[in-house]
N, CA, C and O atoms as a Tinker XYZ file with bonds, in Angstrom:
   360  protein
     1  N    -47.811000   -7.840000  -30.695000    73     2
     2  CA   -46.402000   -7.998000  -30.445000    64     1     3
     3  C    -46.088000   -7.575000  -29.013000    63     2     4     5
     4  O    -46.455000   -6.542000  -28.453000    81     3
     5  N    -45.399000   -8.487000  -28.563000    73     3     6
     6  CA   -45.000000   -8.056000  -26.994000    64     5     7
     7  C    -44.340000   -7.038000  -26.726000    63     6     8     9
     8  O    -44.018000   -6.641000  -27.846000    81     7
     9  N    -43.874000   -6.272000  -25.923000    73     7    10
    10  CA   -43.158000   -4.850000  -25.873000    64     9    11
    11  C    -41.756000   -5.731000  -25.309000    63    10    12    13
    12  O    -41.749000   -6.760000  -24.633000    81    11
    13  N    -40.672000   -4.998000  -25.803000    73    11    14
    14  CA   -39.237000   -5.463000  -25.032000    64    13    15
    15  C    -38.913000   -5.428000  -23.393000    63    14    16    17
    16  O    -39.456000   -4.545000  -22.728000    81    15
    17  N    -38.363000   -6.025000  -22.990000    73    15    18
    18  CA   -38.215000   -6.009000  -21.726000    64    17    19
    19  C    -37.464000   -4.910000  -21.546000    63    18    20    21
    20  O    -36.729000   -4.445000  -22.417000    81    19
    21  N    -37.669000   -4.265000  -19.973000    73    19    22
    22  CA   -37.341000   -2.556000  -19.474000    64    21    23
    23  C    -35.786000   -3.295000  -19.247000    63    22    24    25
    24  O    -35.440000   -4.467000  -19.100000    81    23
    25  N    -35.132000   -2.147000  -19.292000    73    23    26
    26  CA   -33.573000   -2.257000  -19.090000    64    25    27
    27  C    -33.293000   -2.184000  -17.551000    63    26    28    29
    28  O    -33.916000   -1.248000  -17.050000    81    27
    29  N    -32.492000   -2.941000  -16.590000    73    27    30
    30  CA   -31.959000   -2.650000  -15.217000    64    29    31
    31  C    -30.546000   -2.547000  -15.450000    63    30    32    33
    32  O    -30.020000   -2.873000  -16.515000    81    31
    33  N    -29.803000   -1.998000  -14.249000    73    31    34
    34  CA   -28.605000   -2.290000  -14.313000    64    33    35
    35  C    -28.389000   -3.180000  -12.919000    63    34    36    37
    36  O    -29.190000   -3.282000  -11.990000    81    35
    37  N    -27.562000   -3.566000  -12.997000    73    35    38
    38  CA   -26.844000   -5.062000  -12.050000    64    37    39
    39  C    -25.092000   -4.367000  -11.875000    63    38    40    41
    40  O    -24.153000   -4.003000  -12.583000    81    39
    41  N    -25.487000   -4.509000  -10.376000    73    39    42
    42  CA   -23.925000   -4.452000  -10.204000    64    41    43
    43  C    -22.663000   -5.388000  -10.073000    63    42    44    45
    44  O    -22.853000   -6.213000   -9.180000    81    43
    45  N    -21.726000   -5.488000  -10.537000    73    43    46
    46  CA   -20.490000   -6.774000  -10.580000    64    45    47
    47  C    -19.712000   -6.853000   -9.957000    63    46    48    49
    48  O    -18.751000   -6.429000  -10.598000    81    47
    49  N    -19.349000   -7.186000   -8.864000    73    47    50
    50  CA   -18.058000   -7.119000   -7.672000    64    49    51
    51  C    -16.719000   -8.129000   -8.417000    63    50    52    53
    52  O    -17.056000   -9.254000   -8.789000    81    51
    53  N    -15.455000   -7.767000   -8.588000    73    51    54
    54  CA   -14.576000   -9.187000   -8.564000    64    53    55
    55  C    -13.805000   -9.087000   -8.245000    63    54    56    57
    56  O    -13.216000   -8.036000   -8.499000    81    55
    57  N    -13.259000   -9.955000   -7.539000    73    55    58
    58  CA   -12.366000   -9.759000   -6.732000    64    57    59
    59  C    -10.610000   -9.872000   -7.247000    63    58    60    61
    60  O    -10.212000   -9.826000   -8.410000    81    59
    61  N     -9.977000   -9.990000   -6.313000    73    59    62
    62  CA    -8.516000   -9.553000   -7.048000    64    61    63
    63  C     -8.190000  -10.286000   -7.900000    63    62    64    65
    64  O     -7.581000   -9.745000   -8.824000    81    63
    65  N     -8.440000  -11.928000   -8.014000    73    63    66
    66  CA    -8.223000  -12.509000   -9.205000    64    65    67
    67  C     -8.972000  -12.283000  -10.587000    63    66    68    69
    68  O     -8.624000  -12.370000  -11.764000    81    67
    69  N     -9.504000  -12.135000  -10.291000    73    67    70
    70  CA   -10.814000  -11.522000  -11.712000    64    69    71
    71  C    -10.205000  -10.467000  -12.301000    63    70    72    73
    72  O     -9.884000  -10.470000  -13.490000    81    71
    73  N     -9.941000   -9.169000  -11.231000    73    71    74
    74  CA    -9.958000   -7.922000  -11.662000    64    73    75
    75  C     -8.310000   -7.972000  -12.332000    63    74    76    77
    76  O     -7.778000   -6.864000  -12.406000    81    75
    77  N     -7.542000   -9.076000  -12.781000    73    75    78
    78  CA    -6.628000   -9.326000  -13.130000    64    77    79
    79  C     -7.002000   -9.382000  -14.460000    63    78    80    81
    80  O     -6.578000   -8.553000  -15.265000    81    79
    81  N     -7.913000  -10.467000  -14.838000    73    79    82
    82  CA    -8.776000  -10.527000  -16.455000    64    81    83
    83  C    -10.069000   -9.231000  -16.573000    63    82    84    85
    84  O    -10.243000   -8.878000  -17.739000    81    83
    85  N    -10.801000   -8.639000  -15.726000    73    83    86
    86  CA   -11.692000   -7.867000  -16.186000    64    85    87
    87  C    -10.945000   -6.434000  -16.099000    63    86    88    89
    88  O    -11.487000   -5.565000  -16.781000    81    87
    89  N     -9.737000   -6.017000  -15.342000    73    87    90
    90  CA    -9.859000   -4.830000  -15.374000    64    89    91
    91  C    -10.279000   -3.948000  -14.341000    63    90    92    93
    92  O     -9.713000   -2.895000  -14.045000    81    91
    93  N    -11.226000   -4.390000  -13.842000    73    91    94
    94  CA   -12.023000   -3.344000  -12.704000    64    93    95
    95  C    -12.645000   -4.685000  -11.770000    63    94    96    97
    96  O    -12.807000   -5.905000  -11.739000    81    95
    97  N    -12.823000   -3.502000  -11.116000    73    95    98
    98  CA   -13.087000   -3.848000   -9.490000    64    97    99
    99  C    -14.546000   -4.417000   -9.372000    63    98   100   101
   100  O    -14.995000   -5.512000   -9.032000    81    99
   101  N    -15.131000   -3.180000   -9.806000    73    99   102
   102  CA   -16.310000   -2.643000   -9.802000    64   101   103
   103  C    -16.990000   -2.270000  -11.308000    63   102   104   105
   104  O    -16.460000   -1.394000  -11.991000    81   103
   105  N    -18.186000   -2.980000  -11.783000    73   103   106
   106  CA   -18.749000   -2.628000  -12.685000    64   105   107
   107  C    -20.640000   -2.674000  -12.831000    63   106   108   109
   108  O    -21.310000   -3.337000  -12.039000    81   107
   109  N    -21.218000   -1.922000  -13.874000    73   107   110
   110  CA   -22.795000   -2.001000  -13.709000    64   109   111
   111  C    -23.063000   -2.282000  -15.340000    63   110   112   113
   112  O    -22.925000   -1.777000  -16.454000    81   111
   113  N    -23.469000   -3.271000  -14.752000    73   111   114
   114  CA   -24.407000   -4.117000  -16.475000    64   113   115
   115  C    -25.654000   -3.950000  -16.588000    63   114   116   117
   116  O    -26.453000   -4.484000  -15.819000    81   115
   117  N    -26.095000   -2.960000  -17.850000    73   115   118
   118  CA   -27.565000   -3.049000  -18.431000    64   117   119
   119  C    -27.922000   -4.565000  -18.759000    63   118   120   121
   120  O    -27.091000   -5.349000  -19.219000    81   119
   121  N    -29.257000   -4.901000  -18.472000    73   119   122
   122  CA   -29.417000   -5.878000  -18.720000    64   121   123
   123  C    -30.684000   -6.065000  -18.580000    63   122   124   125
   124  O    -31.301000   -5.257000  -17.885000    81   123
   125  N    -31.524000   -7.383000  -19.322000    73   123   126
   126  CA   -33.101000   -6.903000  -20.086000    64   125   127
   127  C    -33.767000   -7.454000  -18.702000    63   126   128   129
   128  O    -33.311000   -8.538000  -18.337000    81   127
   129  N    -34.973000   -6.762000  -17.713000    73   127   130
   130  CA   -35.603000   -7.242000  -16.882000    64   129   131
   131  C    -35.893000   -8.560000  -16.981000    63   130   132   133
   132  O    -35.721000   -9.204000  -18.016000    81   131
   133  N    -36.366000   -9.050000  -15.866000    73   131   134
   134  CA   -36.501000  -10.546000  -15.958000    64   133   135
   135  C    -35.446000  -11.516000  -16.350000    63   134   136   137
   136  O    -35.739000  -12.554000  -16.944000    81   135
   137  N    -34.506000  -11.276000  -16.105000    73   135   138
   138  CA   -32.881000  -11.821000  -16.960000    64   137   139
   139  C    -32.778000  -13.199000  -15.305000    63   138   140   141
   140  O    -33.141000  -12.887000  -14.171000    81   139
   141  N    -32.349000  -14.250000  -15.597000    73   139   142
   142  CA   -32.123000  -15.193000  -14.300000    64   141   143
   143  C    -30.950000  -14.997000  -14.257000    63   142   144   145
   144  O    -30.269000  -14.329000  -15.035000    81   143
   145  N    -30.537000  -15.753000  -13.044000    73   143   146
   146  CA   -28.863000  -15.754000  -12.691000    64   145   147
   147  C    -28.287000  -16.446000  -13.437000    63   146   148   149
   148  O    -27.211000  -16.017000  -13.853000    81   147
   149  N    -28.722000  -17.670000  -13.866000    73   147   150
   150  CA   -27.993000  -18.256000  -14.938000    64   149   151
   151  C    -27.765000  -17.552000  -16.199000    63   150   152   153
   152  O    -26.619000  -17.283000  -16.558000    81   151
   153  N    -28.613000  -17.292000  -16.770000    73   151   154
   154  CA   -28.104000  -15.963000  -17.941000    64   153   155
   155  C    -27.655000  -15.107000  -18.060000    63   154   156   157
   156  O    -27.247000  -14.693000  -19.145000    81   155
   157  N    -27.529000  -14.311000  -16.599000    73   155   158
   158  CA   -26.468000  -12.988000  -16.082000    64   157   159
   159  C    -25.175000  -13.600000  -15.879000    63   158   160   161
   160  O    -24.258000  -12.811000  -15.654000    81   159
   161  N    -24.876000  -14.939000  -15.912000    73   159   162
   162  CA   -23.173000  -15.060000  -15.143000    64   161   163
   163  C    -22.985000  -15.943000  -16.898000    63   162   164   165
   164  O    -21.843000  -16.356000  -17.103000    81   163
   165  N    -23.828000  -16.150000  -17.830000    73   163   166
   166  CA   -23.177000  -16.360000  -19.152000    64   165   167
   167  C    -23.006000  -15.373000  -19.761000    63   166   168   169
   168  O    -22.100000  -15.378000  -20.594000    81   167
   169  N    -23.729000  -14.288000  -19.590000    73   167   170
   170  CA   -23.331000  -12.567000  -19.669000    64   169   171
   171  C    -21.877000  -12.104000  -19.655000    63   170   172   173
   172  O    -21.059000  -11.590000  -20.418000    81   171
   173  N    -21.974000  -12.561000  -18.367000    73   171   174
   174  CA   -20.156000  -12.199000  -18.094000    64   173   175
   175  C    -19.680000  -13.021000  -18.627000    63   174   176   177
   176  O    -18.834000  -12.548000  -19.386000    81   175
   177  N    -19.732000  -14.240000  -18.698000    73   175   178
   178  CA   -18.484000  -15.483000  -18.912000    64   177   179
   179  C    -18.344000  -14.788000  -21.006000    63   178   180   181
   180  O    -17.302000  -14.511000  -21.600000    81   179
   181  N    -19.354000  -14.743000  -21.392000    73   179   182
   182  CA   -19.230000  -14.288000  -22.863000    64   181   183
   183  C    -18.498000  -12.975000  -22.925000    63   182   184   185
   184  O    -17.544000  -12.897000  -23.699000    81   183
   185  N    -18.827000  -11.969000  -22.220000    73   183   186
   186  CA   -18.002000  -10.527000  -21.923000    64   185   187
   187  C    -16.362000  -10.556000  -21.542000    63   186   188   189
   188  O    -15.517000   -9.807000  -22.033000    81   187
   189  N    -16.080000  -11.827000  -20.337000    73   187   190
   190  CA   -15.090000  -11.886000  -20.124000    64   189   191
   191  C    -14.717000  -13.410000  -20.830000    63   190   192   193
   192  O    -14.333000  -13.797000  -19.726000    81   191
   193  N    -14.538000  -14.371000  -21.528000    73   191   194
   194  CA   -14.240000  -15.517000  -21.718000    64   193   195
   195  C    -12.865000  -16.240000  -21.039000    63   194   196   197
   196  O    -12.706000  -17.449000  -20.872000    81   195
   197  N    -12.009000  -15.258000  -20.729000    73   195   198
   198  CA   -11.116000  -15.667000  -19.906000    64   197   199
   199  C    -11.528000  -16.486000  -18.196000    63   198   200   201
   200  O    -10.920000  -17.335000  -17.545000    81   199
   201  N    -12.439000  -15.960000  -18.019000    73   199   202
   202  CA   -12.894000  -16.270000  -16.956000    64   201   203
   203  C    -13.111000  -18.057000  -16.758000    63   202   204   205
   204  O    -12.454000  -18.884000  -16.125000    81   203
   205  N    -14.475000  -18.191000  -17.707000    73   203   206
   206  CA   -13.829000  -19.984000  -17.879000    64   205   207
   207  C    -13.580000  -20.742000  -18.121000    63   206   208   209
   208  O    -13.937000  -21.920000  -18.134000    81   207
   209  N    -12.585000  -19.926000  -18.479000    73   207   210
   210  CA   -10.873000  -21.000000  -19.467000    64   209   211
   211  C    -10.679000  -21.262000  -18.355000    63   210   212   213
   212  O    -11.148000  -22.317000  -17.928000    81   211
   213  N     -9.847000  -20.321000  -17.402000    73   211   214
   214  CA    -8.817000  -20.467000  -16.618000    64   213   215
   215  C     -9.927000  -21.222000  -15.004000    63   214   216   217
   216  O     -9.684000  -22.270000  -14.406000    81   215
   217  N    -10.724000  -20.535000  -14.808000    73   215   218
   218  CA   -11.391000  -21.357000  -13.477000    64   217   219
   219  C    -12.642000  -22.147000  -13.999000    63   218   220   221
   220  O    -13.540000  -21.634000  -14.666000    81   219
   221  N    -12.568000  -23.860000  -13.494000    73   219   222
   222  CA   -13.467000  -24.506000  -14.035000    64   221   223
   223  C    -14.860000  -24.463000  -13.029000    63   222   224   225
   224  O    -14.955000  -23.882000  -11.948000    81   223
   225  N    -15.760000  -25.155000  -13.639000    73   223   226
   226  CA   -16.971000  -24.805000  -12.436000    64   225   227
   227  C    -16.844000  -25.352000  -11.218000    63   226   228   229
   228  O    -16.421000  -26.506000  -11.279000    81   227
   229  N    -17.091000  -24.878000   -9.919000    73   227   230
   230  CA   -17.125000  -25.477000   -8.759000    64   229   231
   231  C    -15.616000  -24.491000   -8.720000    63   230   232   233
   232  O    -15.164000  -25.339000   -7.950000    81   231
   233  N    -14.901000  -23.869000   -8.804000    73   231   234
   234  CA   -13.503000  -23.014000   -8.815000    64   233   235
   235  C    -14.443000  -21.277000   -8.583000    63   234   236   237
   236  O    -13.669000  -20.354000   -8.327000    81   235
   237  N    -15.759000  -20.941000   -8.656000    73   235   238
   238  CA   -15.904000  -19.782000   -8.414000    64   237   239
   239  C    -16.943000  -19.669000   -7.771000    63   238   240   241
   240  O    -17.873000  -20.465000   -7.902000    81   239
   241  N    -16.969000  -18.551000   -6.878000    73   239   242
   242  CA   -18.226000  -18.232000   -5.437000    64   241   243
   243  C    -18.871000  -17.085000   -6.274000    63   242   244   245
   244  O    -18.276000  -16.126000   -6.766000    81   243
   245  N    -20.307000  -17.389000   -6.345000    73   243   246
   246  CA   -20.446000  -16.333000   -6.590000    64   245   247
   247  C    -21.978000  -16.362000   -5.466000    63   246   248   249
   248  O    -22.716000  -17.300000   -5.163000    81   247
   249  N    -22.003000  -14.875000   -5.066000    73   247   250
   250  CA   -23.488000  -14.133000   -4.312000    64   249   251
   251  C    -24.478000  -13.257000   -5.073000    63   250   252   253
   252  O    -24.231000  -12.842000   -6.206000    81   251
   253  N    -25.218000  -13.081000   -4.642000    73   251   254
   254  CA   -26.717000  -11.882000   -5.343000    64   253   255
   255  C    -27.125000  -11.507000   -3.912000    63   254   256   257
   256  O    -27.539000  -12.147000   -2.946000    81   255
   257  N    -26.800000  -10.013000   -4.193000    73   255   258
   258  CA   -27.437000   -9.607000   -2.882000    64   257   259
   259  C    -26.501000   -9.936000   -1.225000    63   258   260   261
   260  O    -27.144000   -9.747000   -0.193000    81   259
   261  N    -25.105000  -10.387000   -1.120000    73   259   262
   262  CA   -24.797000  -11.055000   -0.031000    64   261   263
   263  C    -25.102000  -12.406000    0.219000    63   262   264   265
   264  O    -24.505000  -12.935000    1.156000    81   263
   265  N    -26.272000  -13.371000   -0.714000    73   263   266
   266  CA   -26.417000  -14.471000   -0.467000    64   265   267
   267  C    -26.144000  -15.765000   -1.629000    63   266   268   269
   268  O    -26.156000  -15.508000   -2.833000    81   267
   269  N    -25.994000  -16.625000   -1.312000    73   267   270
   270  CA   -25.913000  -18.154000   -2.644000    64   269   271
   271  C    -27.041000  -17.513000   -3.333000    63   270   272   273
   272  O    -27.792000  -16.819000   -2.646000    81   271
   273  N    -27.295000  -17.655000   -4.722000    73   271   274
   274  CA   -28.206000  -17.169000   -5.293000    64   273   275
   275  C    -28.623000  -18.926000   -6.242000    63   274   276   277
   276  O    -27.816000  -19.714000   -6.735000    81   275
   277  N    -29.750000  -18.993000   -6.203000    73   275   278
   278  CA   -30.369000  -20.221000   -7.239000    64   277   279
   279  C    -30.138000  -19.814000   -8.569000    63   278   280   281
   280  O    -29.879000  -18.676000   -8.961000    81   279
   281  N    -30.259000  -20.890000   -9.252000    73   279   282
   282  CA   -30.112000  -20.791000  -11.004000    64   281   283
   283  C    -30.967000  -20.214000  -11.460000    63   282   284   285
   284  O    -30.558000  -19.528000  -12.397000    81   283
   285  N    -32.610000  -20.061000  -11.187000    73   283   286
   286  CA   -33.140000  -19.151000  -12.056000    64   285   287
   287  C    -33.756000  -17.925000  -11.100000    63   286   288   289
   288  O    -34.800000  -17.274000  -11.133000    81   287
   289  N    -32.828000  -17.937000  -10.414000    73   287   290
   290  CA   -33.551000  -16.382000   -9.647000    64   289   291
   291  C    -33.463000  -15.647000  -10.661000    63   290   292   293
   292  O    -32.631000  -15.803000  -11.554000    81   291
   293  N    -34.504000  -14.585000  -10.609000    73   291   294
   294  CA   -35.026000  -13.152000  -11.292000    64   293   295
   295  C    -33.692000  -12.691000  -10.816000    63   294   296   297
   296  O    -33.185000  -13.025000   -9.745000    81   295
   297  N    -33.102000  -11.802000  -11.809000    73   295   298
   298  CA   -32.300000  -10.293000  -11.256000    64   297   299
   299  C    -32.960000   -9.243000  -11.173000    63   298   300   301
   300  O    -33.720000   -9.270000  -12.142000    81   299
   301  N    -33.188000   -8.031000  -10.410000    73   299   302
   302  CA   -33.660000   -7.023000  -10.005000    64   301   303
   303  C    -32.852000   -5.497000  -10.390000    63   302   304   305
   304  O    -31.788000   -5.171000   -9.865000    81   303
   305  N    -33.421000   -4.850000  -11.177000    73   303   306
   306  CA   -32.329000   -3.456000  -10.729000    64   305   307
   307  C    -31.718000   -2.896000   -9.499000    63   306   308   309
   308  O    -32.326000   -2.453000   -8.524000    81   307
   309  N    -30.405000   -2.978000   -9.676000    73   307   310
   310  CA   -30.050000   -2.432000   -8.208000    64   309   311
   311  C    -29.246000   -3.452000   -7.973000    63   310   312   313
   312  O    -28.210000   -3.180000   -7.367000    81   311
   313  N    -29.408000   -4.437000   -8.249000    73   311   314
   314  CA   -28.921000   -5.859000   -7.459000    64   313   315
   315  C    -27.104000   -6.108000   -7.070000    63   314   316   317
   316  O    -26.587000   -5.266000   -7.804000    81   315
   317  N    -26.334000   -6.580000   -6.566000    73   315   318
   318  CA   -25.078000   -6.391000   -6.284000    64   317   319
   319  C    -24.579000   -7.942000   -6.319000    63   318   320   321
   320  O    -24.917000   -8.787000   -5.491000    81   319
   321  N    -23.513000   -8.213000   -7.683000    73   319   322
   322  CA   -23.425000   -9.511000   -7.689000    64   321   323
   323  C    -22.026000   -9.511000   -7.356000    63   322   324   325
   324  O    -21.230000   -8.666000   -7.767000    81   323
   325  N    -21.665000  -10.741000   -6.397000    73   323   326
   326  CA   -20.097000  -10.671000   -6.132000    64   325   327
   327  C    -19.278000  -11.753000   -6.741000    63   326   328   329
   328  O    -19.488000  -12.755000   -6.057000    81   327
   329  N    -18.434000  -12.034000   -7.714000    73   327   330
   330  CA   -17.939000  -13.111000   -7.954000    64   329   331
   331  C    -16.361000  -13.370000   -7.506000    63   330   332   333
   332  O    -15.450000  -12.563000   -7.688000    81   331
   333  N    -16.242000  -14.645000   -6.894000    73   331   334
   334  CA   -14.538000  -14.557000   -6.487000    64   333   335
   335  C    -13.966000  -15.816000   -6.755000    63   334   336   337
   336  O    -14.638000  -16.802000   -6.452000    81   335
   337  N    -12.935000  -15.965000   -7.228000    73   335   338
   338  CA   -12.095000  -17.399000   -7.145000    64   337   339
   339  C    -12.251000  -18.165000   -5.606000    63   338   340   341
   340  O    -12.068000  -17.501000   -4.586000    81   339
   341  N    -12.570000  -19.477000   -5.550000    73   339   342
   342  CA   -12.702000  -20.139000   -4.518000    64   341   343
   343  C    -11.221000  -20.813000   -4.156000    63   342   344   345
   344  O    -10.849000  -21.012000   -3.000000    81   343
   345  N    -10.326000  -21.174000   -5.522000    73   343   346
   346  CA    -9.367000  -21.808000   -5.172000    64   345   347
   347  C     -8.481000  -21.464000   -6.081000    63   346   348   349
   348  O     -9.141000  -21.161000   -7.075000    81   347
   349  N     -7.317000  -21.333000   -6.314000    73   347   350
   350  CA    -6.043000  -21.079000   -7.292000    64   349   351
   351  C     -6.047000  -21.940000   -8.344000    63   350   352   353
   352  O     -5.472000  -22.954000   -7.947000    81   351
   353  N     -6.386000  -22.077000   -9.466000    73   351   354
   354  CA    -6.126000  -23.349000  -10.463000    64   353   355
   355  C     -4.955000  -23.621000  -11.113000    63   354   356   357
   356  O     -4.893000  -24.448000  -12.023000    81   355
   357  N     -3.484000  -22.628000  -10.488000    73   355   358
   358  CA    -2.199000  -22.150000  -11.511000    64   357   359
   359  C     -1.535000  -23.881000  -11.294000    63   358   360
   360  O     -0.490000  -24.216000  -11.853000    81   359
């Protein structure tokens, strides 16, 4: 039997429109090593679901690390993810 994957935490930046639906500014998500970016931002979207109701895809920026991040990049412990509204959808 395989052993479970080690736990990291990931950090969550959002910006003022977000932190309208999440609450905070600033947050750190446990989350199972080896996790891709695509499965870390359905993480949130399931945690927060408000998120995309209201902004459809191509409506949010998001970075890893300061940079565009690919769909299956690895996440790393430590890592600093920033997500922000690109455009107003009201």
């Amino acid at each position: 039997m395989k052993p479970f994957p080690k736990p990291i935490k990931v950090q969550i930046v959002y910006d003022g429109e977000l932190r309208k639906i999440t609450g905070v500014e600033l947050e750190e998500a446990l989350v199972s090593e080896g996790i891709n970016f695509v499965m870390f931002l359905k993480f949130i979207f399931d945690s927060y679901p408000k998120i995309p109701k209201l902004y459809p895809p191509g409506s949010i920026s998001l970075l890893l690390n300061g940079k565009p991040p690919t769909e299956f990049e690895i996440l790393n412990g430590g890592d600093k993810t920033e997500i922000s509204v690109s455009y107003s959808v009201n």
